[in-house]
Phi, psi and omega in degrees: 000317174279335146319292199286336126344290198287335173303326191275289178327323180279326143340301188294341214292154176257140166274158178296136187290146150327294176324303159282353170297318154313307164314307185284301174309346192251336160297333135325271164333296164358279161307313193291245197330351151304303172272011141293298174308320177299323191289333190274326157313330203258340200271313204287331195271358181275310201300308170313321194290304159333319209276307202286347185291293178289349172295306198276354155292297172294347196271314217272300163339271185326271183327325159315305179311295194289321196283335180244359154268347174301323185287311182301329197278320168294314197289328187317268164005282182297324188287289166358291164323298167335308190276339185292303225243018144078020175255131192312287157020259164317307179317298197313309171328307174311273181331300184318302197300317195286323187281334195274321183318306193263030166240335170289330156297348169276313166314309163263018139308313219265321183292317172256044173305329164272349134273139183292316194305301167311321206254309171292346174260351164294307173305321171313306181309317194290332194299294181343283151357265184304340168298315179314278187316306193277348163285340193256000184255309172305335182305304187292343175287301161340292204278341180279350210215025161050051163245084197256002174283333172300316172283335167291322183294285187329302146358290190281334179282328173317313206277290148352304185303147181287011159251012149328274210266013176280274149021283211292321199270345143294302180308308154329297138340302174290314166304333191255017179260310179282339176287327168289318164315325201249355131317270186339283201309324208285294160338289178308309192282012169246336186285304210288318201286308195303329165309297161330284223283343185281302166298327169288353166276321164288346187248016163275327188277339180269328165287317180287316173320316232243317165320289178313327169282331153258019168289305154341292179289307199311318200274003177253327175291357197242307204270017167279333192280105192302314211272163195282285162023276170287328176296355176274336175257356185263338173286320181285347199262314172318317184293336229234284181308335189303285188316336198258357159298294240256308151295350183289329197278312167299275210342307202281332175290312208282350165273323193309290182316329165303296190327304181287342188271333176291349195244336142297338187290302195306292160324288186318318181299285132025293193277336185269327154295357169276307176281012121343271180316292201292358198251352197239323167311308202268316191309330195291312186310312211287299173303338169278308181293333172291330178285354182289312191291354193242331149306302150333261167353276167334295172338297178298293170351298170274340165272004174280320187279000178258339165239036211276160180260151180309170163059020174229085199278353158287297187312347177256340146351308190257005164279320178298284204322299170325294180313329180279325162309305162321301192266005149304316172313313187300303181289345178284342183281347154276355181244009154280333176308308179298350185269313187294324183123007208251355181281149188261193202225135164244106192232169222193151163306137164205143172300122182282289195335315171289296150352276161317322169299309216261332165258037175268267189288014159266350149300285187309301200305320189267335169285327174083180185308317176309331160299111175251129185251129190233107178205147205226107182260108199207025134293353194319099182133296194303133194222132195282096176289132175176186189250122167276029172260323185286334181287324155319278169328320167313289239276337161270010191275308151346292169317292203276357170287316192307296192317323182284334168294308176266037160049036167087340131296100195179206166208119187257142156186134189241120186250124200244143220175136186263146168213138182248140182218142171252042173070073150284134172312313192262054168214143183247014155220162245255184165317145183148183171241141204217150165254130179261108186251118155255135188229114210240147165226148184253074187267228205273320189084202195203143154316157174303303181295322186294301237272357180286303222286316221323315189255035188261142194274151182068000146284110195235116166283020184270165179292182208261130160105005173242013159191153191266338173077047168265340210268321173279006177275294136319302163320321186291291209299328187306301182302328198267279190328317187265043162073005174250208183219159182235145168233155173224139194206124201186096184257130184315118195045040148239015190068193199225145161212122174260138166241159187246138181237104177245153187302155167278167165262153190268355180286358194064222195263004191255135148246224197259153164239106197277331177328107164295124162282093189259150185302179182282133179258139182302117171302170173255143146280332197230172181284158191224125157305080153300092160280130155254101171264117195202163195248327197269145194291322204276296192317314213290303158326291197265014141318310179271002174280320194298317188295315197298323227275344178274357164112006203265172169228106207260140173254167194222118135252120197250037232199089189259022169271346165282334187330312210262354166285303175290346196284300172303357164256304200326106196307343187187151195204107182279324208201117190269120169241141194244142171274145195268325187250113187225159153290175204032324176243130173286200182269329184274331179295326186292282203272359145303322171277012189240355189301332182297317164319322169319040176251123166089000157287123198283181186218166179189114186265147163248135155242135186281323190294113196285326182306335198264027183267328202246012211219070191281332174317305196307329181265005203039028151106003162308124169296152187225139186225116191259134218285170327318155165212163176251142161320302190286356167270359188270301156310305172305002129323297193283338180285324183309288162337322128295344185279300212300321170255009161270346169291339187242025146305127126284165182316332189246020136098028178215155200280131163294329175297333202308000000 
């Protein structure tokens, strides 16, 4: 009997229901993909972050790279100048530049330290490098010490040594190493977000799955459930997971929706410097065919007005008017250049304190009475690298932006101010010490949507004819060219304040005289055996019209891959003048293949592109002349030119450029 009890008492025991056994595993699941999805998120925004992290390393590595061979290649430069023209000065420049050269090498040490790859071609370089400093250094010993024949030899041998293109062909390695780098890295972050976007779409199609399956089971437990009771305590306990689902579920929206609005903030940031960039591409493009197109005119013009007949004072009246329209078209092409980033610059230490001061009453003249000028300097030591005719020109293009905001009424005030930055990811200039010239108006301010547009070139809010909507635009290409940046901070009917952030110069307060002091070069006087090589048909025309009409005798290539056919039927050849951006050739490229044919023929480039004026290696120390020109810059060019190649004969009768 007692047996047969406890056999019953065991029987009796309640089994666990399915349903809920069921629930709960699936309530699991629930949870198990939620925080699978929360994880595969924060993983897809760790990887992206990595991702965009090793792109903007490699982008910096490059741009390092281009950047310490233009300062050697400068410095190259300045030292020529030196040893020509013996002023103590320049030497000091030289020394400086050189000095700068081997901090950038330290500097993209320190940036590719974590490469192995990297880090062995920096010790090659640095060797180079210091090999380099002592050949180009007995030049400069020399040249301190009035040995200037001495200093010519060294120069030349110097110019010569295989460790000029050992150099060229490391920074090169390293560029084309870190750029296969920056594919790759650019691959991997487009597979991992695709990877990403795929598993959270399998495990969101699977969380409805899991939904649908207890919406399912729930609705088989209410009509399973006999007694009312437990069906009253199984609808609250359903109700209670419901809630804590369902906050659980905001919760997880409202970081997602953050998430997504920083990452959309990020993208906008993203498009709009690219399309920037890309707005500065076509302009540079656009302003290079117009100086093509403005030679041509300019050209006709002056040879139309040199062969106007007495007595037609209208037509050189309309001629003048043209001319004057032509070359107003020429300063709007310089200063989209200057917005593409491509005008070239000469820039020197400058005092902000001395600056502001010096342009007080050209403020007051130009702003009027109504305008209260306010300013606060709290730079004092810090001297500004930058070109100071373009700095000028910001701060007053700035001014009258103010003035105009504020209708001619207001406060202007401008603060000038040191700021050291350690290189922030949302800054586009590099670590360092920098002067901040702020320039605040208390006018209208600008909109959100105006205030995305300010530095798109030809966007303006003055009504028509009272801005071409160039001047903040410039300032943008100016500030980015000079190795800084521009911020604008600006609320509707709080005023506007642009701050402009430019590099200090490490020289303290003298500044640099970037000028070379070259001796008198001998003119041309007599008629010259001209090759003129040029692709566009019209520039072409009116070049050799310009060369005849100068008395000269010119030959026209409109081909510069033929150059070495005409050069060879020429009974005599003074002088090659070349356009520099040619299809299959450059200009320069050109006359590296023909120097052997050269000897004693001078050379003279032309360009429209303003960037290539300042970039005398690439020409070997060549005068360069830039399109549009008037007959007399053009004679002066070709007397430059020829002077320029008899300095650079040697006794036996061959080009030292060569």
């Amino acid at each position: 009997m007692n047996e047969g009890s406890s056999f019953g008492s065991l029987r009796r025991w309640p089994r666990p229901d399915w349903r809920a056994v069921l629930m709960l595993l699936i309530a699991l699941l629930g949870v198990g993909v939620l925080i699978a999805l929360i994880v595969n998120l924060r993983l897809a925004d760790a990887d992206r972050d990595a991702a965009l992290k090793s792109q903007s390393h490699s982008y910096e590595v490059m741009i390092l790279t281009q950047a310490l061979a233009g300062t050697m290649a400068d410095a190259e430069a300045t030292l020529a100048r030196y040893v020509v023209s013996g002023e103590r000065n320049v030497g000091r420049d030289y020394t400086d530049k050189w000095q700068r050269a081997g901090g950038q090498i330290e500097l993209l040490a320190r940036r590719t330290r974590d490469n192995p790859e990297q880090q062995r071609f920096i010790a090659e370089l640095r060797a180079l490098f210091a090999t380099r400093g002592r050949e180009l250094d007995l030049a400069a010993h020399n040249t301190s010490f009035k040995r200037n024949q001495a200093a010519f030899a060294y120069f030349d041998e110097a110019r010569r040594s295989p460790t000029l293109p050992a150099l060229d062909r490391v920074l090169r390695r390293m560029f084309e190493g870190e750029r296969t780098r920056l594919a790759q890295r650019s691959a991997l972050a487009e597979t991992t977000a695709a990877n990403a976007a795929a598993e959270t779409l399998n495990l969101i199609l699977f969380g409805i799955l899991i939904v649908l399956g207890a919406i399912v089971l729930g609705w088989l437990n209410v009509n399973a459930i006999r007694d009312r009771a437990a069906a009253d305590a199984d609808a609250a306990a359903q109700r209670e997971r419901t809630s804590e689902l369902e906050a659980a579920v905001a919760t997880a929206t409202a970081g997602l929706q953050a998430e997504a609005r920083e990452r959309a903030a990020a993208e906008a940031q993203l498009r709009q410097a690219q399309k920037m960039e890309a707005v500065g591409q076509l302009t540079g493009g656009i302003a290079h065919d117009f100086n093509n197109m403005l030679a041509v005119a300019l050209g006709g013009i002056e040879l139309a007005r040199r062969h106007l007949p007495d007595g037609t004072e209208t037509a050189a009246r309309h001629l003048d008017n043209a001319a004057e329209g032509a070359n107003r078209a020429a300063a709007l092409t310089r200063r989209l250049l200057a917005f593409a980033r491509s005008e070239a610059l000469a820039p020197q230490a400058i005092d902000p304190v001395e600056l502001i001061a010096g342009m007080s009453a050209l403020f007051e003249r130009t702003l009027g009475e109504g305008i209260q000028v306010a300013t606060a300097i709290r730079a004092g030591g810090w001297h500004v690298w930058a070109d100071r005719h373009q700095l000028e020109n910001a701060l007053l293009n700035l001014a009258v932006n103010a003035r105009d905001a504020m209708e001619g009424r207001g406060t202007l005030t401008i603060v000038a101010d040191h700021m050291a930055l350690t290189g922030e990811p949302s800054s586009e200039c590099a670590a360092g010490n920098y002067v901040s010239i702020a320039v605040a108006d208390s006018g209208c301010g600008m909109a959100p949507e105006v205030l995305e547009r300010v530095f798109e070139p030809f966007f303006t809010t003055k009504p028509v004819g009272k801005g071409t909507g160039l001047g903040l635009s410039q300032i943008f290409g100016f500030a980015r060219q000079s190795g800084g940046e521009v911020r604008i901070e600006s609320q509707p009917g709080e005023g506007t304040t642009v701050t402009l952030l430019l590099p200090c110069h490490a020289g303290g307060a003298e500044a640099e005289d970037e000028a070379a002091q070259a001796g008198p070069q001998p003119g041309v006087r007599h008629a010259l055996d001209i090759l003129l090589v040029e692709d566009d048909p019209r520039v072409l025309a009116a070049t050799i019209a310009a060369l005849e009409e100068l008395g000269h005798r010119p030959v026209s290539c409109d081909d510069p891959l033929s150059a070495p056919r005409i050069v060879a039927g020429l009974p005599a050849l003074d002088l090659i003048i070349t356009d520099v951006i040619m299809p299959g050739q450059t200009g320069p490229e050109m006359v590296g293949a023909l120097r052997p044919q050269l000897d004693g023929v001078a050379i003279l480039y032309v360009t429209g592109y303003a960037g290539d004026a300042s970039d005398h290696d690439r020409f070997g120390g060549h005068p360069v002349l830039r399109k549009p020109f008037t007959l007399s810059a053009l004679e002066a060019a070709i007397d430059d030119a020829i002077g320029n190649g008899i300095l650079r004969a040697q006794p036996d009768g061959t080009d030292a450029g060569a």
